[in-house]
C-alpha positions in Angstrom: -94.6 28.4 80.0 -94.6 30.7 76.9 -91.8 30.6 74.6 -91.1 34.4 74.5 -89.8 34.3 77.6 -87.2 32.5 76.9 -83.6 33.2 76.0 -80.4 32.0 74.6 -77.6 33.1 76.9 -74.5 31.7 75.3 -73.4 34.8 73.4 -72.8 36.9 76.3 -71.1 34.4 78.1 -68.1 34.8 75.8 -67.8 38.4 77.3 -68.4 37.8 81.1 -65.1 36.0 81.8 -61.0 35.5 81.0 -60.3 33.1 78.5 -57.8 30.5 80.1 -54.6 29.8 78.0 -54.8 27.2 75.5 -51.9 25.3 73.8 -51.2 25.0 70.2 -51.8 21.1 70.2 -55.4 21.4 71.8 -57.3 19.3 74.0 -59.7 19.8 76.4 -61.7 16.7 78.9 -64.4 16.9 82.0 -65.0 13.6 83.2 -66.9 13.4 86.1 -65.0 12.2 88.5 -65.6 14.0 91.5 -65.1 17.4 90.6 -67.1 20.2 89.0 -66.1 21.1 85.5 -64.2 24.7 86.3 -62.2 22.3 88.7 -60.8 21.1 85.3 -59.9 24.2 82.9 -63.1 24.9 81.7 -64.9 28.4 82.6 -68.0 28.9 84.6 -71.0 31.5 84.4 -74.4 31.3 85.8 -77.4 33.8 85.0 -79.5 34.8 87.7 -77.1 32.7 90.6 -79.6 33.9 93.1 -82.4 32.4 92.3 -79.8 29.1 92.2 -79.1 25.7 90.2 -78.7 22.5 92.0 -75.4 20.8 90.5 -73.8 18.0 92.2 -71.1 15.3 90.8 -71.8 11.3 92.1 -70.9 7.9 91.2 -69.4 9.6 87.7 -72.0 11.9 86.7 -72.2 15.5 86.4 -75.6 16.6 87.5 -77.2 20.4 86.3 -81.2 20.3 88.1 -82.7 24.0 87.4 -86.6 22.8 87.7 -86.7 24.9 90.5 -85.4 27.8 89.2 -86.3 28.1 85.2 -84.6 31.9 85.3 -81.3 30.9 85.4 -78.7 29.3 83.4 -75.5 27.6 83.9 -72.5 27.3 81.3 -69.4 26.0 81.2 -67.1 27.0 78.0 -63.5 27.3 76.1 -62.5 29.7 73.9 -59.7 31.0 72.1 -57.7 30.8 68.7 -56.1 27.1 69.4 -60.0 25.9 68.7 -59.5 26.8 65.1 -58.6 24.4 63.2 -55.6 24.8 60.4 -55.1 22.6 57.1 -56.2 19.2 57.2 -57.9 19.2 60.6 -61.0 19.2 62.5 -62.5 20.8 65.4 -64.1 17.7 67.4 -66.5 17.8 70.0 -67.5 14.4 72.0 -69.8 14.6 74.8 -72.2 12.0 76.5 -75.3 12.9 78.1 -78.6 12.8 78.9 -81.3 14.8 79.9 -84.0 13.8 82.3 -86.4 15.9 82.0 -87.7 19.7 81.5 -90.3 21.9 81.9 -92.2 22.1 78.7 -95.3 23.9 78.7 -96.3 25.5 75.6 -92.5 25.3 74.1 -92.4 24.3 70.3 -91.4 21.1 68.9 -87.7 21.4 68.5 -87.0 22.7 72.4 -84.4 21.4 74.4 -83.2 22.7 77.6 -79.8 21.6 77.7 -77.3 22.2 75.3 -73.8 22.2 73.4 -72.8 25.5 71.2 -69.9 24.9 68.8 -69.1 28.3 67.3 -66.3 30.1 64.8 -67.5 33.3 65.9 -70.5 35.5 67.3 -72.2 35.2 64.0 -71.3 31.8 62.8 -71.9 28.6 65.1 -73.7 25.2 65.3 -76.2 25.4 68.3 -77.8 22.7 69.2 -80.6 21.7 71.5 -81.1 18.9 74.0 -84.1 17.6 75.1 -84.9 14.2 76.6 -86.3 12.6 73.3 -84.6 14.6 70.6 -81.3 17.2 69.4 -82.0 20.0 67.4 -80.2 22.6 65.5 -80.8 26.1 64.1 -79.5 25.6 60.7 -79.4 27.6 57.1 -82.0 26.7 54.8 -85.0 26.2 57.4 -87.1 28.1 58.6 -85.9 28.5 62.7 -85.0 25.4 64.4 -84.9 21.8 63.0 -85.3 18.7 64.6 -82.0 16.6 63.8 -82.5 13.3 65.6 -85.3 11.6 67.5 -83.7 9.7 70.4 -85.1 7.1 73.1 -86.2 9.6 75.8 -84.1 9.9 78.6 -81.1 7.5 77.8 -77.4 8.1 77.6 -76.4 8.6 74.2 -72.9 9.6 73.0 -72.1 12.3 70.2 -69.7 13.2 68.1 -69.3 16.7 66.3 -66.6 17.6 63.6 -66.2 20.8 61.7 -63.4 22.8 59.2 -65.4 25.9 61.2 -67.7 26.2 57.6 -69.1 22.9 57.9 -70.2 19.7 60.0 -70.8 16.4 60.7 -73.1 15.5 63.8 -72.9 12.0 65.0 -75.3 10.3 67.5 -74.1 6.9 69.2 -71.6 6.0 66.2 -74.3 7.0 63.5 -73.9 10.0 61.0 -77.3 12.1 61.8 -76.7 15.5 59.9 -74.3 16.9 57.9 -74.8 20.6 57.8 -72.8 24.3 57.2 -72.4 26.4 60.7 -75.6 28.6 60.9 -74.2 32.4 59.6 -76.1 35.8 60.7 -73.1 38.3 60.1 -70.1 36.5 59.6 -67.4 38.2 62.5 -63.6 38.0 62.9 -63.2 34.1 63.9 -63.2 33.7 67.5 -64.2 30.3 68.1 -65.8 28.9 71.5 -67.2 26.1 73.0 -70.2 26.0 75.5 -72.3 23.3 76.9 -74.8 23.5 80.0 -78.2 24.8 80.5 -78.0 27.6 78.2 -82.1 29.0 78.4 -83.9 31.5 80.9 -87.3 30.8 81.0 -87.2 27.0 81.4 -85.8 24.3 83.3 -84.4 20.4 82.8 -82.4 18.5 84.8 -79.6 17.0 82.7 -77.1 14.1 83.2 -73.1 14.5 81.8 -70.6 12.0 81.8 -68.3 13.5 79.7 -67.5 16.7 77.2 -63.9 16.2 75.3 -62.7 19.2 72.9 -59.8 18.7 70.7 -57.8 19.8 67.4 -57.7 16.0 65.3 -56.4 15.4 61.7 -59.0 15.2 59.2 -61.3 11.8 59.6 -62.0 11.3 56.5 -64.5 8.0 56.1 -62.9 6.2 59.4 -64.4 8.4 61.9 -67.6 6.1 63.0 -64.7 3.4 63.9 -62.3 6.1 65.6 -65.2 7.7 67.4 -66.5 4.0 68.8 -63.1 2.6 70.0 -62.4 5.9 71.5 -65.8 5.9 73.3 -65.9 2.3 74.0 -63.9 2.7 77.4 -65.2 5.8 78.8 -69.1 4.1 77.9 -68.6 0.5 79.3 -68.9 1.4 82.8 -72.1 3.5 82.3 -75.9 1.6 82.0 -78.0 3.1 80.1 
Protein backbone atom coordinates (compact mmCIF):
# COMPACT_ATOMS: atom_id res chain seq x y z
CA UNK A 1 0.00 0.00 0.00
CA UNK A 2 1.53 3.30 -1.14
CA UNK A 3 1.29 6.22 1.04
CA UNK A 4 -0.22 8.72 -1.49
CA UNK A 5 -3.20 7.21 -1.39
CA UNK A 6 -3.95 7.91 1.62
CA UNK A 7 -5.91 10.61 3.39
CA UNK A 8 -6.75 12.46 6.47
CA UNK A 9 -10.46 12.89 6.64
CA UNK A 10 -11.00 14.64 9.90
CA UNK A 11 -11.30 18.21 8.53
CA UNK A 12 -14.31 17.69 6.57
CA UNK A 13 -15.97 15.95 9.11
CA UNK A 14 -16.49 19.12 11.02
CA UNK A 15 -18.77 20.21 7.98
CA UNK A 16 -20.83 17.03 7.24
CA UNK A 17 -22.95 17.12 10.39
CA UNK A 18 -25.04 19.41 13.32
CA UNK A 19 -23.05 20.10 16.13
CA UNK A 20 -25.09 18.75 19.29
CA UNK A 21 -25.60 21.38 22.15
CA UNK A 22 -23.01 21.63 24.67
CA UNK A 23 -23.18 23.10 28.18
CA UNK A 24 -21.09 25.74 29.64
CA UNK A 25 -19.63 23.29 32.43
CA UNK A 26 -18.40 20.60 29.68
CA UNK A 27 -18.11 17.10 29.79
CA UNK A 28 -18.27 14.50 27.46
CA UNK A 29 -17.78 10.16 28.21
CA UNK A 30 -18.26 6.90 25.82
CA UNK A 31 -17.73 3.90 27.78
CA UNK A 32 -18.48 0.93 26.14
CA UNK A 33 -21.01 -0.45 27.69
CA UNK A 34 -23.28 -1.80 25.20
CA UNK A 35 -23.92 0.90 23.00
CA UNK A 36 -22.20 2.63 20.00
CA UNK A 37 -20.67 5.95 20.67
CA UNK A 38 -23.54 8.26 18.74
CA UNK A 39 -25.88 6.36 21.27
CA UNK A 40 -24.06 8.64 23.75
CA UNK A 41 -23.90 12.40 22.40
CA UNK A 42 -21.11 12.05 20.33
CA UNK A 43 -21.54 12.55 16.35
CA UNK A 44 -21.00 9.86 13.69
CA UNK A 45 -19.65 10.04 9.98
CA UNK A 46 -18.26 7.33 7.92
CA UNK A 47 -16.39 7.84 4.33
CA UNK A 48 -17.20 5.51 1.73
CA UNK A 49 -20.18 3.56 4.07
CA UNK A 50 -20.61 1.29 1.14
CA UNK A 51 -17.74 -0.36 0.95
CA UNK A 52 -18.53 -0.86 5.01
CA UNK A 53 -16.61 -1.00 8.56
CA UNK A 54 -17.21 -3.80 10.88
CA UNK A 55 -17.92 -2.07 14.51
CA UNK A 56 -19.38 -4.05 17.24
CA UNK A 57 -19.45 -3.29 21.21
CA UNK A 58 -18.77 -6.65 23.64
CA UNK A 59 -17.83 -7.46 27.03
CA UNK A 60 -16.81 -3.44 27.37
CA UNK A 61 -15.08 -2.75 24.29
CA UNK A 62 -15.73 -0.70 21.47
CA UNK A 63 -14.48 -2.47 18.39
CA UNK A 64 -13.70 -0.39 14.75
CA UNK A 65 -12.25 -3.51 12.08
CA UNK A 66 -11.82 -1.73 8.56
CA UNK A 67 -9.16 -4.51 7.15
CA UNK A 68 -11.54 -5.29 4.82
CA UNK A 69 -12.35 -2.21 3.54
CA UNK A 70 -9.04 0.28 3.68
CA UNK A 71 -11.31 3.09 1.66
CA UNK A 72 -13.25 4.04 4.33
CA UNK A 73 -13.19 5.82 7.49
CA UNK A 74 -15.12 6.09 10.56
CA UNK A 75 -15.30 9.10 13.13
CA UNK A 76 -16.93 9.98 15.98
CA UNK A 77 -16.50 13.78 17.18
CA UNK A 78 -17.67 17.01 19.50
CA UNK A 79 -17.49 20.34 18.63
CA UNK A 80 -18.44 23.60 19.60
CA UNK A 81 -17.35 26.83 21.72
CA UNK A 82 -17.90 25.07 25.42
CA UNK A 83 -14.47 22.99 24.31
CA UNK A 84 -12.53 26.22 24.66
CA UNK A 85 -11.13 26.58 27.55
CA UNK A 86 -11.32 30.14 29.59
CA UNK A 87 -8.79 31.46 32.34
CA UNK A 88 -7.13 28.99 34.31
CA UNK A 89 -8.38 25.91 32.62
CA UNK A 90 -7.60 23.08 30.38
CA UNK A 91 -9.04 21.27 27.58
CA UNK A 92 -8.56 17.44 28.69
CA UNK A 93 -8.78 14.59 26.67
CA UNK A 94 -8.57 10.89 28.29
CA UNK A 95 -9.01 7.90 26.20
CA UNK A 96 -7.87 4.12 26.46
CA UNK A 97 -7.19 2.09 23.67
CA UNK A 98 -5.46 -0.16 21.64
CA UNK A 99 -4.97 -1.01 18.28
CA UNK A 100 -4.59 -4.55 16.97
CA UNK A 101 -3.33 -4.33 14.02
CA UNK A 102 -3.18 -2.52 10.37
CA UNK A 103 -2.38 -2.86 7.05
CA UNK A 104 1.07 -1.47 6.58
CA UNK A 105 2.56 -1.94 3.37
CA UNK A 106 4.98 0.55 2.25
CA UNK A 107 3.55 3.37 4.95
CA UNK A 108 6.42 5.39 6.68
CA UNK A 109 7.62 5.04 10.05
CA UNK A 110 5.33 7.29 12.08
CA UNK A 111 1.81 5.74 10.56
CA UNK A 112 -0.94 4.89 12.63
CA UNK A 113 -4.35 3.97 11.46
CA UNK A 114 -6.37 4.95 14.28
CA UNK A 115 -6.52 8.12 15.83
CA UNK A 116 -7.50 11.13 18.25
CA UNK A 117 -7.56 14.91 16.68
CA UNK A 118 -7.65 17.59 19.36
CA UNK A 119 -8.14 20.86 17.52
CA UNK A 120 -8.70 24.93 18.28
CA UNK A 121 -9.58 25.37 14.79
CA UNK A 122 -9.20 24.12 11.04
CA UNK A 123 -5.68 25.47 11.09
CA UNK A 124 -4.48 24.82 14.55
CA UNK A 125 -4.80 21.16 16.14
CA UNK A 126 -2.84 18.31 17.84
CA UNK A 127 -3.22 15.19 15.48
CA UNK A 128 -2.07 12.30 16.49
CA UNK A 129 -1.51 8.81 15.20
CA UNK A 130 -2.22 5.38 16.52
CA UNK A 131 -0.61 2.44 15.59
CA UNK A 132 -0.13 -0.86 17.49
CA UNK A 133 3.54 -0.11 18.71
CA UNK A 134 3.76 3.62 18.69
CA UNK A 135 1.69 7.47 18.79
CA UNK A 136 2.72 10.00 16.63
CA UNK A 137 2.15 13.63 16.05
CA UNK A 138 2.50 16.24 13.30
CA UNK A 139 4.09 18.88 15.21
CA UNK A 140 5.98 22.47 14.51
CA UNK A 141 9.54 22.34 14.26
CA UNK A 142 9.88 18.87 12.36
CA UNK A 143 9.90 17.99 9.40
CA UNK A 144 6.19 16.02 8.84
CA UNK A 145 5.29 13.58 11.39
CA UNK A 146 7.14 12.62 14.62
CA UNK A 147 7.19 9.58 16.41
CA UNK A 148 6.17 10.68 20.15
CA UNK A 149 6.14 7.33 22.04
CA UNK A 150 7.18 3.77 21.38
CA UNK A 151 4.64 1.49 23.06
CA UNK A 152 4.41 -2.41 23.78
CA UNK A 153 2.57 -3.45 20.57
CA UNK A 154 -0.81 -4.18 20.83
CA UNK A 155 -1.60 -3.48 24.68
CA UNK A 156 -4.09 -1.22 26.34
CA UNK A 157 -2.57 1.88 27.29
CA UNK A 158 -4.30 4.90 28.77
CA UNK A 159 -3.66 8.68 27.75
CA UNK A 160 -4.01 11.76 28.89
CA UNK A 161 -4.02 15.13 26.80
CA UNK A 162 -4.23 18.71 28.22
CA UNK A 163 -4.01 21.97 26.35
CA UNK A 164 -4.74 26.08 26.95
CA UNK A 165 -5.68 25.52 22.94
CA UNK A 166 -1.71 27.05 22.22
CA UNK A 167 -0.09 24.33 23.93
CA UNK A 168 0.06 20.58 25.33
CA UNK A 169 0.91 18.06 27.44
CA UNK A 170 0.50 14.29 26.14
CA UNK A 171 0.54 11.65 28.77
CA UNK A 172 0.88 7.83 28.13
CA UNK A 173 -0.12 5.45 31.15
CA UNK A 174 0.53 8.12 33.93
CA UNK A 175 3.89 9.31 32.18
CA UNK A 176 4.59 12.85 30.60
CA UNK A 177 5.70 11.78 26.89
CA UNK A 178 5.60 15.25 24.97
CA UNK A 179 5.08 18.53 25.67
CA UNK A 180 4.43 20.34 22.48
CA UNK A 181 2.52 23.81 20.87
CA UNK A 182 -0.81 22.74 18.62
CA UNK A 183 0.55 22.30 15.03
CA UNK A 184 -0.57 25.94 13.12
CA UNK A 185 -1.02 26.10 9.16
CA UNK A 186 -3.30 29.34 9.00
CA UNK A 187 -4.43 30.19 12.24
CA UNK A 188 -8.67 30.46 11.81
CA UNK A 189 -11.36 31.87 14.05
CA UNK A 190 -11.30 29.27 17.09
CA UNK A 191 -13.65 26.55 16.57
CA UNK A 192 -12.47 23.80 18.54
CA UNK A 193 -13.38 19.94 17.91
CA UNK A 194 -12.73 16.68 19.00
CA UNK A 195 -12.42 13.52 16.86
CA UNK A 196 -11.26 10.04 17.44
CA UNK A 197 -11.78 6.82 15.15
CA UNK A 198 -10.27 5.52 12.05
CA UNK A 199 -9.53 8.74 10.44
CA UNK A 200 -7.35 7.46 6.95
CA UNK A 201 -8.63 6.26 3.40
CA UNK A 202 -6.20 4.10 1.97
CA UNK A 203 -5.49 1.84 4.96
CA UNK A 204 -7.02 -0.32 7.39
CA UNK A 205 -6.48 -1.36 11.43
CA UNK A 206 -8.73 -2.86 13.59
CA UNK A 207 -8.67 -0.82 16.87
CA UNK A 208 -9.88 -1.57 20.47
CA UNK A 209 -11.67 1.48 22.77
CA UNK A 210 -12.63 1.34 26.16
CA UNK A 211 -13.15 4.65 26.78
CA UNK A 212 -12.80 8.52 25.34
CA UNK A 213 -13.75 11.35 28.17
CA UNK A 214 -13.67 15.15 27.03
CA UNK A 215 -13.94 17.77 29.62
CA UNK A 216 -13.28 21.57 30.66
CA UNK A 217 -10.86 21.03 34.20
CA UNK A 218 -9.05 23.70 36.23
CA UNK A 219 -5.56 24.05 35.45
CA UNK A 220 -3.37 20.86 36.72
CA UNK A 221 -0.58 22.36 37.51
CA UNK A 222 2.24 19.59 38.74
CA UNK A 223 -0.62 17.16 40.28
CA UNK A 224 -1.95 15.99 37.11
CA UNK A 225 0.09 12.30 36.82
CA UNK A 226 -1.73 11.67 40.49
CA UNK A 227 -5.22 13.13 39.25
CA UNK A 228 -5.04 11.40 35.99
CA UNK A 229 -4.13 7.77 37.82
CA UNK A 230 -6.85 7.81 40.54
CA UNK A 231 -9.24 8.96 37.98
CA UNK A 232 -8.22 6.09 35.73
CA UNK A 233 -7.62 3.57 38.33
CA UNK A 234 -11.46 2.45 38.37
CA UNK A 235 -12.36 2.52 34.81
CA UNK A 236 -8.75 0.37 34.14
CA UNK A 237 -9.01 -2.30 36.94
CA UNK A 238 -11.52 -4.35 35.24
CA UNK A 239 -9.66 -4.44 31.91
CA UNK A 240 -6.37 -7.11 31.23
CA UNK A 241 -3.99 -6.00 29.36
Amino acid sequence: MTRHIRRLIVPCFCLACAAPALANSFSLYYEADGTFPEQEGWSHWTNNPEAGVERTVEDGVFRLNSMASPDTADLYAVWGSDLMPGPGEFLRVDWRMRVLQQQDDGAPDWFGDAGMHIARSYGESAPLNLAPDLISALTPGHSGYQVLSLLEPGAWHAYSFLTDMEHYDLFVDDRLVFHSALYSGEPNTPAPYVSWGDPWTGAGSESEWDYVQVSIVPEPGATLVAIAGAVLLSRTARKGA
